[in-house]
N, C-alpha and C positions, 0 to 999 in steps of 0.2 A: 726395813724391819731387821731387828737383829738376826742371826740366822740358830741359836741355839731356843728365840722363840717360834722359827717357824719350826724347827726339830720337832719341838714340843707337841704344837700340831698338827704335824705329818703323821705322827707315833698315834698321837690322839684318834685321828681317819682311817689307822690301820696301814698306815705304808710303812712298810720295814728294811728297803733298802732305797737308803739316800746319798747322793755323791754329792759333795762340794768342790767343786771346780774356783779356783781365787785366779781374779784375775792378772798376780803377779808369778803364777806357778807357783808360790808359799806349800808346802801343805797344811792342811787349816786342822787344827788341833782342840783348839780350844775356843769351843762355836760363838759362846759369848764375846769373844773379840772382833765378828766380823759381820758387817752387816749385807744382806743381801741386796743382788742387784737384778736379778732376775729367773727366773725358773722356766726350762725346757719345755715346750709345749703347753701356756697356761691355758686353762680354761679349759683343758680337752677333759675327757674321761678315760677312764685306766685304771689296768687292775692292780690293788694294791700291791702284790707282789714283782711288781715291775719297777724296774730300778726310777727314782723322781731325781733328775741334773736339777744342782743346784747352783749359781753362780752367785759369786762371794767375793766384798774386797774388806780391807781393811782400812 
């Protein structure tokens, strides 16, 4: 998945702090260039104000 559409739907759920971690150490700037490769804890529940790791390559 690209990662400025999972953005999209994170925003959409109400989560408001997202970190992108790449896994080349890049800093990830511009989200439509990087697609995702995995997310911190999926499937759990959480409140949205808790930061959602994002892992991202290019």
């Amino acid at each position: 998945m690209n990662a400025e559409a999972l953005d999209d739907d994170l925003k959409a759920l109400g989560f408001t702090k997202v970190v992108y971690n790449s896994d080349t150490g890049k800093t990830v700037l511009l989200l439509s260039n990087w697609t995702v490769t995995g997310i911190d804890n999926p499937g759990t529940t959480q409140s949205t104000d808790r930061a959602v790791v994002v892992h991202v390559t290019k």
